[in-house]
N, C-alpha and C positions, 0 to 999 in steps of 0.2 A: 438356724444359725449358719448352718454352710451355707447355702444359698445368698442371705447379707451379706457373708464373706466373701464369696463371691463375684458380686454387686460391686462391693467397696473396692476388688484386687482390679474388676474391671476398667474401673471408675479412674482407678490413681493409675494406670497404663494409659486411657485415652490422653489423662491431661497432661500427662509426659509425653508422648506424642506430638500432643499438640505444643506443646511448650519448647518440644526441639524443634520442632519445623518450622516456627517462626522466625528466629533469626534469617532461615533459607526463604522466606518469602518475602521477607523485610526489605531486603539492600536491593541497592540498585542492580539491574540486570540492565540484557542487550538480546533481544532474540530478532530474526528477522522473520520478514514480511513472506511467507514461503519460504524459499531456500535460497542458502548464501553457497551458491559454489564456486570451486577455486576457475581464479582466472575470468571469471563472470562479473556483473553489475549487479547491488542486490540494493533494497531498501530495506534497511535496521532500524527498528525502535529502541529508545533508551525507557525503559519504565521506572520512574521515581516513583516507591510508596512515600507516607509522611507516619515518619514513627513516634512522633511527639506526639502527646496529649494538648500540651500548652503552647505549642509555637507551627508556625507554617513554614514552608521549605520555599525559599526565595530566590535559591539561584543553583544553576548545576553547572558543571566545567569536566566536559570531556577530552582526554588529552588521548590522541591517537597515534598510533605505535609507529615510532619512528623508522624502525625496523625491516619495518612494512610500508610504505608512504605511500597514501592513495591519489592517483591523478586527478580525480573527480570525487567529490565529496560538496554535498547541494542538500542544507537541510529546509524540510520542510514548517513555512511559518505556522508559530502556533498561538493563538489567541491570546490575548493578555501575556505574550511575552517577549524582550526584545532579546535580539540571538546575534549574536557576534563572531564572526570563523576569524581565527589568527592561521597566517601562513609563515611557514622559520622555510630558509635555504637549507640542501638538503647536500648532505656531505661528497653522495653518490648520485650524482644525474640518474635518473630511470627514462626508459625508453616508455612512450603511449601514442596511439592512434599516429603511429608514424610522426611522432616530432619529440623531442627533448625536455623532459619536464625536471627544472632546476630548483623548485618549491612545492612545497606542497602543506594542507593542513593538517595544522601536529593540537589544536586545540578547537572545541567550539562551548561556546559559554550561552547557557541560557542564563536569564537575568527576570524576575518576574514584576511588573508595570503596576502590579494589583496586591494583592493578599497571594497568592503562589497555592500552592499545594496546601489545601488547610487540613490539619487534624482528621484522618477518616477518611481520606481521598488518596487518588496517586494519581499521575502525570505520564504519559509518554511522547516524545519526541522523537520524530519520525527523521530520518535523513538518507538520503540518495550515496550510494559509497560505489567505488570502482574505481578501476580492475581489482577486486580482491586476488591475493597473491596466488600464485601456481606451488607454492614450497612449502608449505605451513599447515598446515590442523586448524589452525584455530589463531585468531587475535586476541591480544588482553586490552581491555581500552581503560583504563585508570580513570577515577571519577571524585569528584569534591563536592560533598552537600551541603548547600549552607542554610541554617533556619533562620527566623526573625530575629529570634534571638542572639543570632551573635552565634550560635555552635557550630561550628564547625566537624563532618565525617568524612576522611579521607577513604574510600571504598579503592584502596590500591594495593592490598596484600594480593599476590597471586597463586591462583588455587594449584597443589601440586597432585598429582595422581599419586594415586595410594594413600594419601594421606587425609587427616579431618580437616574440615572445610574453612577456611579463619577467619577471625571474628570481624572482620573485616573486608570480602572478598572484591576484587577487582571484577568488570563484568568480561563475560568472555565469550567472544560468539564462534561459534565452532563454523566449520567450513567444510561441505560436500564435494565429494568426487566430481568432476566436473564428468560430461558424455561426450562420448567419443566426437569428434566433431570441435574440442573444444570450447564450450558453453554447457552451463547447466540451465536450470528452471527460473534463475534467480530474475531482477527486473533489467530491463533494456539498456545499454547505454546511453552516452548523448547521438550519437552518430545515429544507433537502431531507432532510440526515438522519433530522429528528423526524418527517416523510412517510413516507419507506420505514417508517419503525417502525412507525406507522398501517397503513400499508397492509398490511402483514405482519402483524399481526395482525387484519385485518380479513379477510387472505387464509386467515388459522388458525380464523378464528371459523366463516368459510364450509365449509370445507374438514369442521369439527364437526359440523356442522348437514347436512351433506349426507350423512356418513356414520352420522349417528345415523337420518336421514330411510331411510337404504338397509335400516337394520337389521331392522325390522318385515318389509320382502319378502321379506328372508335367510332369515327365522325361517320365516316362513310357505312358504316354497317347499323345505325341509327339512322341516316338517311334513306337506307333503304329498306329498313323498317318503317318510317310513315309513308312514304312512296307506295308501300303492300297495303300499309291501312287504306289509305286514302282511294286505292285503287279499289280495294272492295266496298268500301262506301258507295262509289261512284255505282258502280257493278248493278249492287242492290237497291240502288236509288232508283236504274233505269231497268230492273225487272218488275219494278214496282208499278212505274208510269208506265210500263206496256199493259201490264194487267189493269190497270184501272182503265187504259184508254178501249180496250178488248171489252170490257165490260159496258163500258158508255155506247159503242158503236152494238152492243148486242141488245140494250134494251133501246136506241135509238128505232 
């Protein structure tokens, strides 16, 4: 009997467990690609699960913090979906890559072409973000689910420390100390991109010129390997015809 008892105390603790942690694996999140550190380039996914049994998730709307306004924000396409960036003027000019940027994107809408997120699946949408801010912890990016159906989840409460989580939660992607140097690990920006492009084909061009430089010795250290053959053929051809002709003139 203790033992059942047991069993049964066990039994109803996992499925509490599992029945709190759900809502926290349900909502929409934002984690990045690596690390997002401050002052750096980073690429963020947005992950939609689908929490409906009967209906599919057909369209998402990320609105990004004003607060914060990214100069560079380039999401990446994603099959069966059409994606929409909205740019608003921005009250405070912000200074990037040496020039004045007066707008910036405060929304990007996926929209799904097909069936969307069905029942028992989930969705990530990738997107290119920068300069993440040098002042902050962390951004909140407010989000809107909408299913086939018509329902509407606004995932925009935002989560406070100390506090439980709400039924609701906004996504939040935290932000790394940036390394000395100013850059952390996150991805490149547009400027670093057009460098590695540089550089790899500067590393293709070398890479040409060294193997065309090798070819000439190729050639010639093949040529002077049949040169050796061919000289010992000759060699042995004419010890051959001495010895037969030594042999004719001795039984002549």
């Amino acid at each position: 009997m203790k033992a059942s008892r047991i069993a049964a105390v066990g039994a109803l603790a996992a499925s509490a467990v599992v029945v709190l942690s759900s809502p926290a694996l349900a909502h929409v999140s934002v984690q990045p690609e690596g690390a997002a550190a401050k002052g750096d380039y980073a690429t963020i996914g947005f992950k939609v699960p689908n929490e409906r049994d009967n209906a599919s998730t057909t369209k998402l709307e990320v609105n990004f913090p004003v607060e914060h306004p990214l100069s560079s924000v380039m999401p990446q396409p994603v099959q069966g979906w059409d994606i929409k960036v909205t740019k608003s003027k921005l009250d405070k000019p912000i200074e990037a890559h040496g020039r004045q940027i007066t707008e910036a994107v405060t929304k990007v809408t996926w929209t799904a072409e097909g069936d969307g997120v069905e029942p028992g699946f989930f969705q990530k949408f990738p997107v290119s973000v920068g300069a993440l801010p040098e002042d902050a912890d962390e951004m909140v990016f407010k989000a809107i689910q909408t299913y086939s159906n018509d329902e509407v989840v606004r995932w925009i409460e935002v989560p406070q420390e100390g506090q439980e989580e709400p039924e609701n939660p906004a996504p939040v992607l935290k932000l790394s100390e940036a390394e000395e140097g100013g850059h952390g690990h996150g991805s490149s920006g547009p400027d670093d991109e057009a460098d590695k492009s540089t550089e790899q084909t500067d590393d293709t061009s070398a890479s040409a010129t060294t193997t065309a430089a090798e070819e000439p010795a190729d050639s010639t250290d093949t040529t002077a390997r049949v040169l050796g053959v061919v000289g010992i053929v000759v060699g042995a051809a004419g010890v051959a015809y001495g010895v037969l002709a030594g042999r004719r003139r001795s039984d002549a």
